[in-house]
mmCIF file of the N, C-alpha and C atoms, coordinates in Angstrom:
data_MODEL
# 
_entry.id   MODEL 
# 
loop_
_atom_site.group_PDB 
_atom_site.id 
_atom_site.type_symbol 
_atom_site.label_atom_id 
_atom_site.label_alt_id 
_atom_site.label_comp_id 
_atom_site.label_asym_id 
_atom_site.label_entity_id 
_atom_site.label_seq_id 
_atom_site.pdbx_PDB_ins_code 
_atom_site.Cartn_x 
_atom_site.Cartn_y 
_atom_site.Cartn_z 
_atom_site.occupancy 
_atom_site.B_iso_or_equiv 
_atom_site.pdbx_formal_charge 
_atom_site.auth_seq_id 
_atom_site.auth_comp_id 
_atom_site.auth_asym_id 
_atom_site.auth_atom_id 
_atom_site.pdbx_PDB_model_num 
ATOM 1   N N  . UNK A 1 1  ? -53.021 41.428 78.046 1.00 0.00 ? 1  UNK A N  1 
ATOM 2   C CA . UNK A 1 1  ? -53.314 40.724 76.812 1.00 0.00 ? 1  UNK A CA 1 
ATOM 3   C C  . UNK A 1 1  ? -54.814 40.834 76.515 1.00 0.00 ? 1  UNK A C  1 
ATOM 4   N N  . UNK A 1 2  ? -55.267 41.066 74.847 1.00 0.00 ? 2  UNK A N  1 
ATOM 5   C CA . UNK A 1 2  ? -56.505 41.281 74.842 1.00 0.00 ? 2  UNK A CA 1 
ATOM 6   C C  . UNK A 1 2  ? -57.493 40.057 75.261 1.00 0.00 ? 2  UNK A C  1 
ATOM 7   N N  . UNK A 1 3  ? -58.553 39.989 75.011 1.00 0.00 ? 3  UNK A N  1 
ATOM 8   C CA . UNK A 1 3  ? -59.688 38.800 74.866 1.00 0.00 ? 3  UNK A CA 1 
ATOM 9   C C  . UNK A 1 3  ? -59.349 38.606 73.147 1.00 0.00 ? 3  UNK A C  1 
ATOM 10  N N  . UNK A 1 4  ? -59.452 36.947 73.352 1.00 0.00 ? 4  UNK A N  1 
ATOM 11  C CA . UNK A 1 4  ? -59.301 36.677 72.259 1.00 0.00 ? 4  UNK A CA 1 
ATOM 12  C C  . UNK A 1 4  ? -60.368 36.376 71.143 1.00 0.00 ? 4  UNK A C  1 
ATOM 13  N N  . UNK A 1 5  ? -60.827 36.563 70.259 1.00 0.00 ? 5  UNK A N  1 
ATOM 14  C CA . UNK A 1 5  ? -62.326 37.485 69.614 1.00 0.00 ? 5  UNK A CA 1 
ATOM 15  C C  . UNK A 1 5  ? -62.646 35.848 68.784 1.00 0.00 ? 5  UNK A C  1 
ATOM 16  N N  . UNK A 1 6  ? -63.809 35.693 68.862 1.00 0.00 ? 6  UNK A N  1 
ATOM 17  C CA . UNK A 1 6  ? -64.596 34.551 68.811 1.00 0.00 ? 6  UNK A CA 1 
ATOM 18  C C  . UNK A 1 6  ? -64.811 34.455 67.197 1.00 0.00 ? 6  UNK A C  1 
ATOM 19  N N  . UNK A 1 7  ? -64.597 33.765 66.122 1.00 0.00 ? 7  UNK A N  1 
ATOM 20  C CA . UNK A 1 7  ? -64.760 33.451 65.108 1.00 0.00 ? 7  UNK A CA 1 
ATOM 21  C C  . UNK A 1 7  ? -66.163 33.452 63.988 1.00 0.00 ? 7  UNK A C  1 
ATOM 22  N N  . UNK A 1 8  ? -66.523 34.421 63.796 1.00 0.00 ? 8  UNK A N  1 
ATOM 23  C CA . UNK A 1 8  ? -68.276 34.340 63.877 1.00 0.00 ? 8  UNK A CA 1 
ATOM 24  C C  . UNK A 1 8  ? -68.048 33.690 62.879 1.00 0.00 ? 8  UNK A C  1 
ATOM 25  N N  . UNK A 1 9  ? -67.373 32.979 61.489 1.00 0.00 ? 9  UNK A N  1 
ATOM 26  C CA . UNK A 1 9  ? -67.788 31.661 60.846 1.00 0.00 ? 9  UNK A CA 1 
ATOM 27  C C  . UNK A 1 9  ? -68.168 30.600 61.622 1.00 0.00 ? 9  UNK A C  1 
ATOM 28  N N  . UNK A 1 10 ? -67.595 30.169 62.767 1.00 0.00 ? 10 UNK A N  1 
ATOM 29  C CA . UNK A 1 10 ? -67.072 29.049 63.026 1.00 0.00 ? 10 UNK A CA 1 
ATOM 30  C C  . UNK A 1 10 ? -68.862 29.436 64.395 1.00 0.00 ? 10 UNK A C  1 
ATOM 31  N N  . UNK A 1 11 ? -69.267 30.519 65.043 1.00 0.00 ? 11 UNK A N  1 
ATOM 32  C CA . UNK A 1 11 ? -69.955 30.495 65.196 1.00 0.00 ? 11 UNK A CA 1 
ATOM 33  C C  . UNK A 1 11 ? -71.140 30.388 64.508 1.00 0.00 ? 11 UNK A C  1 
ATOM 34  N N  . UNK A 1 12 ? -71.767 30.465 63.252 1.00 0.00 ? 12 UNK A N  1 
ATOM 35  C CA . UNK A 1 12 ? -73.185 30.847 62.466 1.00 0.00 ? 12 UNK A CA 1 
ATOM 36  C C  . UNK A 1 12 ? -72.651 28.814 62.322 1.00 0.00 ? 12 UNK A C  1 
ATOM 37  N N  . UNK A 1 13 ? -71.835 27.931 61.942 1.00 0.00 ? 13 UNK A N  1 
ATOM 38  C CA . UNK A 1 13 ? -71.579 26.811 61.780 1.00 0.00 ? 13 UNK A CA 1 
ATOM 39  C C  . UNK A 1 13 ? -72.097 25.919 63.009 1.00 0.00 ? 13 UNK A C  1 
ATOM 40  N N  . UNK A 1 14 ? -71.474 26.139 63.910 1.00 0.00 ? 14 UNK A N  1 
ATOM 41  C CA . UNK A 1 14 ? -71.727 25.180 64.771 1.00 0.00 ? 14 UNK A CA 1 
ATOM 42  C C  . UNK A 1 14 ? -72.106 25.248 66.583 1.00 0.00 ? 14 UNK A C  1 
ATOM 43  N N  . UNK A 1 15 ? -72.969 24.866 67.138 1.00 0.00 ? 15 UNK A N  1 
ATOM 44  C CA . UNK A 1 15 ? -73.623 25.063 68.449 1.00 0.00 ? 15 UNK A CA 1 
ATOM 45  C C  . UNK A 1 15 ? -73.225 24.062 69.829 1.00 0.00 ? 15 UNK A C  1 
ATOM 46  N N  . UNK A 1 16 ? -73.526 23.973 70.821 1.00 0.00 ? 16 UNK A N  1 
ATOM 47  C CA . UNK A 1 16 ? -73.356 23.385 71.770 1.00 0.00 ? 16 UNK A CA 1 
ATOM 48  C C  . UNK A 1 16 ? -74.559 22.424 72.326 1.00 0.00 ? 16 UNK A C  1 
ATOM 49  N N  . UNK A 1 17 ? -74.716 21.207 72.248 1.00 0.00 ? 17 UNK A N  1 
ATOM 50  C CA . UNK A 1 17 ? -75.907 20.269 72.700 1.00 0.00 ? 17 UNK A CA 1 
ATOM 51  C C  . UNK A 1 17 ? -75.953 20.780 74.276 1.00 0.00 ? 17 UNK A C  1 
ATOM 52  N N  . UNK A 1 18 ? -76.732 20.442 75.412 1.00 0.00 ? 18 UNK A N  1 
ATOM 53  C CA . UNK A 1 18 ? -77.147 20.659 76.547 1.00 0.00 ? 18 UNK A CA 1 
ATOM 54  C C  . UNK A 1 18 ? -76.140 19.844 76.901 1.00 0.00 ? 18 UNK A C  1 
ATOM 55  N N  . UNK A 1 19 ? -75.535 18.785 76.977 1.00 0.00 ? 19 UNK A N  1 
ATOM 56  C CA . UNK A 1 19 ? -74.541 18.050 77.214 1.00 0.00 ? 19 UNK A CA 1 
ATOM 57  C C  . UNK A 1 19 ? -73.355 18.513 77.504 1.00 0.00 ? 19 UNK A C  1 
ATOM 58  N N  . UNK A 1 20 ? -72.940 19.847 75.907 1.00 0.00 ? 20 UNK A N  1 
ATOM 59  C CA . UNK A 1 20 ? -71.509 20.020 75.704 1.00 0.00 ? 20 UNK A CA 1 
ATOM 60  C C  . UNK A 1 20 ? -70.843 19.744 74.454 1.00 0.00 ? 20 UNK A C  1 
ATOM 61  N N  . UNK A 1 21 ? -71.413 19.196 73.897 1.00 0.00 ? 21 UNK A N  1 
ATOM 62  C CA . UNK A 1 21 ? -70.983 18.291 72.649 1.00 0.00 ? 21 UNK A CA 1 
ATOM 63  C C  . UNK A 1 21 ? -71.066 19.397 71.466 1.00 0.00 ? 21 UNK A C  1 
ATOM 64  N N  . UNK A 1 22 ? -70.117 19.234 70.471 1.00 0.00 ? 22 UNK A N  1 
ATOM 65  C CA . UNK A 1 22 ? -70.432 20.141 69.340 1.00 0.00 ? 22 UNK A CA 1 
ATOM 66  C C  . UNK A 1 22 ? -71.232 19.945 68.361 1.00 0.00 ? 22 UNK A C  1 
ATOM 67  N N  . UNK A 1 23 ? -72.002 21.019 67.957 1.00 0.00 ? 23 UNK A N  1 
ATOM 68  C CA . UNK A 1 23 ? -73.059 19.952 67.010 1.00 0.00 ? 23 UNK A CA 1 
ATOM 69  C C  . UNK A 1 23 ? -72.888 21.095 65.326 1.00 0.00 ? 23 UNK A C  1 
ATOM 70  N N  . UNK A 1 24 ? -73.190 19.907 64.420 1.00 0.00 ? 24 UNK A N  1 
ATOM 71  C CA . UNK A 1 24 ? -72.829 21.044 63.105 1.00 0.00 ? 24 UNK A CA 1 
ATOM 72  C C  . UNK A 1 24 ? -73.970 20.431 61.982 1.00 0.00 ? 24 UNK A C  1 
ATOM 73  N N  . UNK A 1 25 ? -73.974 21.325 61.402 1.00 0.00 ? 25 UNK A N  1 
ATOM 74  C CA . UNK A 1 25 ? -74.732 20.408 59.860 1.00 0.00 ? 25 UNK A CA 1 
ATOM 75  C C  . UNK A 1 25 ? -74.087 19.990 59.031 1.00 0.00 ? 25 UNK A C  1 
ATOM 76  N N  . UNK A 1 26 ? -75.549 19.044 58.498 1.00 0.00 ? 26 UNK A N  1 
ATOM 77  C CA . UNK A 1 26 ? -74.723 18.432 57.412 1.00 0.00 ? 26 UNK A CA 1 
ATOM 78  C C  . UNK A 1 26 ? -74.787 18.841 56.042 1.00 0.00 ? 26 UNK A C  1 
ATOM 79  N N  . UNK A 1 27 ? -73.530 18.594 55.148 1.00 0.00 ? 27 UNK A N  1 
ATOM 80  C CA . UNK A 1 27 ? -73.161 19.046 54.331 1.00 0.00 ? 27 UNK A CA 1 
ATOM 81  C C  . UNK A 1 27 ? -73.992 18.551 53.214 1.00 0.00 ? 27 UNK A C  1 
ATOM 82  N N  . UNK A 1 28 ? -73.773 19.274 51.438 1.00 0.00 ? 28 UNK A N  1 
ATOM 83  C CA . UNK A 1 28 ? -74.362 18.494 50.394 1.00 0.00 ? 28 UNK A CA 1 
ATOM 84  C C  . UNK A 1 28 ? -75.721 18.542 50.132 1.00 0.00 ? 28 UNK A C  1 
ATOM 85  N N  . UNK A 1 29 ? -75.977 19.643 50.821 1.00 0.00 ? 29 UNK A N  1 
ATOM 86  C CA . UNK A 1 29 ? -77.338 19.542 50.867 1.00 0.00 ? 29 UNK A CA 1 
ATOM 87  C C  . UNK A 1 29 ? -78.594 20.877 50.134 1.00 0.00 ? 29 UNK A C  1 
ATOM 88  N N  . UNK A 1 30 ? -77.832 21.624 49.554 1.00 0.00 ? 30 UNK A N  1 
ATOM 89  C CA . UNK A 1 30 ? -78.109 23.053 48.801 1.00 0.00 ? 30 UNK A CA 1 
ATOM 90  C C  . UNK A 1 30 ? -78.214 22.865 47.620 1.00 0.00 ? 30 UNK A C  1 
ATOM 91  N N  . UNK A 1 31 ? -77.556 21.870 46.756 1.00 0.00 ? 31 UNK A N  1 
ATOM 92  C CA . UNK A 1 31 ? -77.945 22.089 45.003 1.00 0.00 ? 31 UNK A CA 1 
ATOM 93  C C  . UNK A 1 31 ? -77.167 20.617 44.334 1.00 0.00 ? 31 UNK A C  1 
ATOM 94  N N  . UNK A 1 32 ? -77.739 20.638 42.988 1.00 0.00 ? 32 UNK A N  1 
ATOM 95  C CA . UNK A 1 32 ? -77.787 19.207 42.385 1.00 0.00 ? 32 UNK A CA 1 
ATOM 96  C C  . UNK A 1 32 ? -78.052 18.528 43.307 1.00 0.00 ? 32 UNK A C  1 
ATOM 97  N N  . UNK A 1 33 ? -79.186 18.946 43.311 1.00 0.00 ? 33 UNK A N  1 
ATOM 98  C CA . UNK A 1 33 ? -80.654 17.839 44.609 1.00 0.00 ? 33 UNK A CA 1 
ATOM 99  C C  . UNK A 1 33 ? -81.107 16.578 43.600 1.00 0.00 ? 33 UNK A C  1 
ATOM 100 N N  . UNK A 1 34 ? -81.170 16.769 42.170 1.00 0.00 ? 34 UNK A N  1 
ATOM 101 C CA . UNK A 1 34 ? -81.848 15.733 41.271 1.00 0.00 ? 34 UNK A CA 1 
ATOM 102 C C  . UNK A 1 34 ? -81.512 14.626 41.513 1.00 0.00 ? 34 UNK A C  1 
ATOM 103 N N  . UNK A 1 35 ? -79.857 14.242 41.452 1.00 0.00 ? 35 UNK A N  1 
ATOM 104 C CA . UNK A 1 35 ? -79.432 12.833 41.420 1.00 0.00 ? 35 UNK A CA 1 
ATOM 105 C C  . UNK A 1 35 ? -79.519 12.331 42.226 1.00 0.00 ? 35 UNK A C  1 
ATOM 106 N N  . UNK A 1 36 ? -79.643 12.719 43.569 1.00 0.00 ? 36 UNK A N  1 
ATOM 107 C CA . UNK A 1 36 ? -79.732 12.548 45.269 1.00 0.00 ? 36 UNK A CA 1 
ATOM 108 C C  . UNK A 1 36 ? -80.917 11.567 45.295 1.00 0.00 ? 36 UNK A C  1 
ATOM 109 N N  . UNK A 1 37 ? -80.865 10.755 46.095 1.00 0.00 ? 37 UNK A N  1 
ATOM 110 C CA . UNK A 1 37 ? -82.160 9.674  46.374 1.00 0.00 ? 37 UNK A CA 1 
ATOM 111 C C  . UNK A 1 37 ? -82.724 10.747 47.497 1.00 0.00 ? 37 UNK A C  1 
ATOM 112 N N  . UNK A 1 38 ? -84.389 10.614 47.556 1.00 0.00 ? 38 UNK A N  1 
ATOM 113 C CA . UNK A 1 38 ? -84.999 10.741 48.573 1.00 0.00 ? 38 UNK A CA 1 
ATOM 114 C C  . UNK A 1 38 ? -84.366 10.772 49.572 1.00 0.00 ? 38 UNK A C  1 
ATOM 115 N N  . UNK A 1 39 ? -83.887 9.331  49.999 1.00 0.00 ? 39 UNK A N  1 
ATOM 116 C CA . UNK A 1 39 ? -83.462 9.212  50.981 1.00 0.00 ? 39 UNK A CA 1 
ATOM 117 C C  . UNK A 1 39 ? -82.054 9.707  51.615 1.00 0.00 ? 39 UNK A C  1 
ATOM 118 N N  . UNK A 1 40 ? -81.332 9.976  50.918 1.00 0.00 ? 40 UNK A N  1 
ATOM 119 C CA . UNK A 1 40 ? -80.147 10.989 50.855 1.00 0.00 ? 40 UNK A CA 1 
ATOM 120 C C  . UNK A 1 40 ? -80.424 12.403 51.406 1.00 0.00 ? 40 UNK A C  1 
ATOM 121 N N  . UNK A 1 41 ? -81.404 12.642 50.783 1.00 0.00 ? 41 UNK A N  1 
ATOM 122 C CA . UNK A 1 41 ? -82.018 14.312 50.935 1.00 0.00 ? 41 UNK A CA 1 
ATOM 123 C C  . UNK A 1 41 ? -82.246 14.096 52.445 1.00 0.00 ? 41 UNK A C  1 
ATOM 124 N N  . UNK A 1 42 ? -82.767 13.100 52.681 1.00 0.00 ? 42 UNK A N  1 
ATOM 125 C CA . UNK A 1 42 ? -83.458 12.980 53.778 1.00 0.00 ? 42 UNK A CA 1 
ATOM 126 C C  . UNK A 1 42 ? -82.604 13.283 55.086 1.00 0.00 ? 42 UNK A C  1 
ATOM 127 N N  . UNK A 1 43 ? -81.515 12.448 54.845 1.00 0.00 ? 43 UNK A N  1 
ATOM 128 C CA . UNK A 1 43 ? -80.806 12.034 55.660 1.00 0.00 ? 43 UNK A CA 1 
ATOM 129 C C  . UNK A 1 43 ? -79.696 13.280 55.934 1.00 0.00 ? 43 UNK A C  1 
ATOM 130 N N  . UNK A 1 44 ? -80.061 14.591 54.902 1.00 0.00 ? 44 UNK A N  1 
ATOM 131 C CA . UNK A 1 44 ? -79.074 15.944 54.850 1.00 0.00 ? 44 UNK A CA 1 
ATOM 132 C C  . UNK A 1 44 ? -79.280 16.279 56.130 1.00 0.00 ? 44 UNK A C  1 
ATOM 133 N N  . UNK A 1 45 ? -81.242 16.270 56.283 1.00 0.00 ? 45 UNK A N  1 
ATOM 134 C CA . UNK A 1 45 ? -81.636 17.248 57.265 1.00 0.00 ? 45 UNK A CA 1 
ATOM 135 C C  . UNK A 1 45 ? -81.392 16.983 58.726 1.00 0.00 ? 45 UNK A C  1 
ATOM 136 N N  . UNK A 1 46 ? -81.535 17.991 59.425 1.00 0.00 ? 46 UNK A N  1 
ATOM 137 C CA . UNK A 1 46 ? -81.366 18.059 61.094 1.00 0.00 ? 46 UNK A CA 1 
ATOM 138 C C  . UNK A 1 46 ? -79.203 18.645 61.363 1.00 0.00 ? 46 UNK A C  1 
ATOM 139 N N  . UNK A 1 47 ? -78.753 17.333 62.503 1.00 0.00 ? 47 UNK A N  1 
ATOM 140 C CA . UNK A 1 47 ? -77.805 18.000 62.813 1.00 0.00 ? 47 UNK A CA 1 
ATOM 141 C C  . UNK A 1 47 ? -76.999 16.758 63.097 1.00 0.00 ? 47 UNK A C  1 
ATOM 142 N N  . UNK A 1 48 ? -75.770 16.677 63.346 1.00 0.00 ? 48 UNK A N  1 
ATOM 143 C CA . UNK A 1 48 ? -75.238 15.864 63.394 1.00 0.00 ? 48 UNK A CA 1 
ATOM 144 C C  . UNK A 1 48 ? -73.813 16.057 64.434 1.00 0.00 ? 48 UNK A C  1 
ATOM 145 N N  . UNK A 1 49 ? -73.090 15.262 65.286 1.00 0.00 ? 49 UNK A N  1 
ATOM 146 C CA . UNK A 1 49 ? -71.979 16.098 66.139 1.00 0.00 ? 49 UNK A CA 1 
ATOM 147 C C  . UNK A 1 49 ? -70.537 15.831 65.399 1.00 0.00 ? 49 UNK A C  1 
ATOM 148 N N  . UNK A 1 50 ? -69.805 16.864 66.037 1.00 0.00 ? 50 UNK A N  1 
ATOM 149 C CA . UNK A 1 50 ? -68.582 16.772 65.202 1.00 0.00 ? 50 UNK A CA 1 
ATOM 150 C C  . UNK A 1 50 ? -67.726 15.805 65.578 1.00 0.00 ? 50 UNK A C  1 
ATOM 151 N N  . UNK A 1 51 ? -66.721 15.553 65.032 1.00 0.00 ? 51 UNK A N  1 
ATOM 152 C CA . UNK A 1 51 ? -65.658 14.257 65.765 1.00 0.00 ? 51 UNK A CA 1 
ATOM 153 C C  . UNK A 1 51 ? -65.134 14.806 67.009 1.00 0.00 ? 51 UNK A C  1 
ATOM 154 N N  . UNK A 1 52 ? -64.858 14.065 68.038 1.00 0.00 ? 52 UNK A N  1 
ATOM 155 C CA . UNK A 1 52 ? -63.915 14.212 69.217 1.00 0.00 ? 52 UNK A CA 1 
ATOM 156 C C  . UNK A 1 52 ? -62.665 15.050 68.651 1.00 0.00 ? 52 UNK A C  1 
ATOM 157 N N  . UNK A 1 53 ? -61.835 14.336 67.353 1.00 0.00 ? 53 UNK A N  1 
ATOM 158 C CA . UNK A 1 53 ? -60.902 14.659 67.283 1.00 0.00 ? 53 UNK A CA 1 
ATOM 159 C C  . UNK A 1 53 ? -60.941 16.665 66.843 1.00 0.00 ? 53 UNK A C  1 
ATOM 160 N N  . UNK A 1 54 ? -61.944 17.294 66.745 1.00 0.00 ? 54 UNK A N  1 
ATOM 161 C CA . UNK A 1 54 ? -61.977 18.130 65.642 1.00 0.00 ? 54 UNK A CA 1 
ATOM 162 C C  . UNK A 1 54 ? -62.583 19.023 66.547 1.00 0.00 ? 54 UNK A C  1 
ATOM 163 N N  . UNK A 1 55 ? -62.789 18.650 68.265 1.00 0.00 ? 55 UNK A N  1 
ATOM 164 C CA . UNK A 1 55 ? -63.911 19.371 69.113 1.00 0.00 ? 55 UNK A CA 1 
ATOM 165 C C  . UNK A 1 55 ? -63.596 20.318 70.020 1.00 0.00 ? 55 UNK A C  1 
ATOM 166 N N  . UNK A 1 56 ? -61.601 20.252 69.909 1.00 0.00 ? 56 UNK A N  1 
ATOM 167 C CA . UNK A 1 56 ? -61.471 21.001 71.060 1.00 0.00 ? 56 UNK A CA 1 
ATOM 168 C C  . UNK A 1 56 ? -61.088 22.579 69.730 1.00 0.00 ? 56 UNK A C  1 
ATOM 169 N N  . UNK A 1 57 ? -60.476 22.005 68.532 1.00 0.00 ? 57 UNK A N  1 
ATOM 170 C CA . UNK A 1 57 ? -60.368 23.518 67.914 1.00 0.00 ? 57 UNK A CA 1 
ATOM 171 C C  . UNK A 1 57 ? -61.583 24.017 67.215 1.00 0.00 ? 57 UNK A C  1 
ATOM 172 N N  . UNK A 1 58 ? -62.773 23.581 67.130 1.00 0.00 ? 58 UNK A N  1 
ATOM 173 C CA . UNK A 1 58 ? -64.202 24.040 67.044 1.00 0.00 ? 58 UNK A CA 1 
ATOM 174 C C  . UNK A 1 58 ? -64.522 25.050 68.214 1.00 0.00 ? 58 UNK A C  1 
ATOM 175 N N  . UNK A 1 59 ? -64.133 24.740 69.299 1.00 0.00 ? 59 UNK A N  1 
ATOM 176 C CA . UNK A 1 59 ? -64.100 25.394 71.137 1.00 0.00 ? 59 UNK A CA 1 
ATOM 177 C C  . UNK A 1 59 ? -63.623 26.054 71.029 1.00 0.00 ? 59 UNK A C  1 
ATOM 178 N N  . UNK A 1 60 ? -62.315 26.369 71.090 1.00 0.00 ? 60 UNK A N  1 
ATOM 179 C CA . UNK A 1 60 ? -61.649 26.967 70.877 1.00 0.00 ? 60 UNK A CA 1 
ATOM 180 C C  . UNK A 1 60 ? -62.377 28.578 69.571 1.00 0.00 ? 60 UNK A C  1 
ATOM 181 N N  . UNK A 1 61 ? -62.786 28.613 68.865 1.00 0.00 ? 61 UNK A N  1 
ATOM 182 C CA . UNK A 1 61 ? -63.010 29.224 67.587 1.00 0.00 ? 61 UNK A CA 1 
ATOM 183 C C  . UNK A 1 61 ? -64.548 29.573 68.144 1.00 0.00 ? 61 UNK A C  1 
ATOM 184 N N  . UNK A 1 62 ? -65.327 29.595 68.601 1.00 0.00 ? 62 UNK A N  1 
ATOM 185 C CA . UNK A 1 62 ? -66.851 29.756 69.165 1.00 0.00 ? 62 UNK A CA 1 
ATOM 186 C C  . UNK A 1 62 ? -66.633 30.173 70.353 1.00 0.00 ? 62 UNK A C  1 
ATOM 187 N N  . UNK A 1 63 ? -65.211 29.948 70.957 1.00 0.00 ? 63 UNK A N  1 
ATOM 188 C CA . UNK A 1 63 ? -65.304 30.579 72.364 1.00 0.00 ? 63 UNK A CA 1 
ATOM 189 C C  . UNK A 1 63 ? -65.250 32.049 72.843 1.00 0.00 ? 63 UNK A C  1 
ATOM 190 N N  . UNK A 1 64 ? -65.792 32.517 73.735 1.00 0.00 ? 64 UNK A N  1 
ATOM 191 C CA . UNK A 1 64 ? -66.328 34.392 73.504 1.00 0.00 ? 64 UNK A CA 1 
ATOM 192 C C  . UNK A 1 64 ? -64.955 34.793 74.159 1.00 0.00 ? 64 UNK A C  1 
# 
């Protein structure tokens, strides 16, 4: 049976913390920036982890 070939969407999306944990960005954050509060914008940036429930088929899809 072959190797089963790793998802490069699902890779350029989302990474692995030192922990293990899946980590992804956050969304909403590319255009119709105007109506957005500061603080909204703000709160786009950096990274955020994915749900438990959503972590083993993220693994699954990134796995080499």
């Amino acid at each position: 049976m072959p190797k089963m070939k790793t998802r490069k969407a699902a890779t350029k999306r989302f990474g692995l913390t030192g922990t293990g944990k899946v980590r992804r960005n956050k969304a909403f954050a590319n255009h119709i920036l105007t109506k957005k509060s500061p603080k909204r914008k703000r709160n786009f940036r950096g990274t955020a982890l994915v749900h438990k429930t959503q972590e083993k088929k993220i693994r699954t899809m990134i796995a080499a």
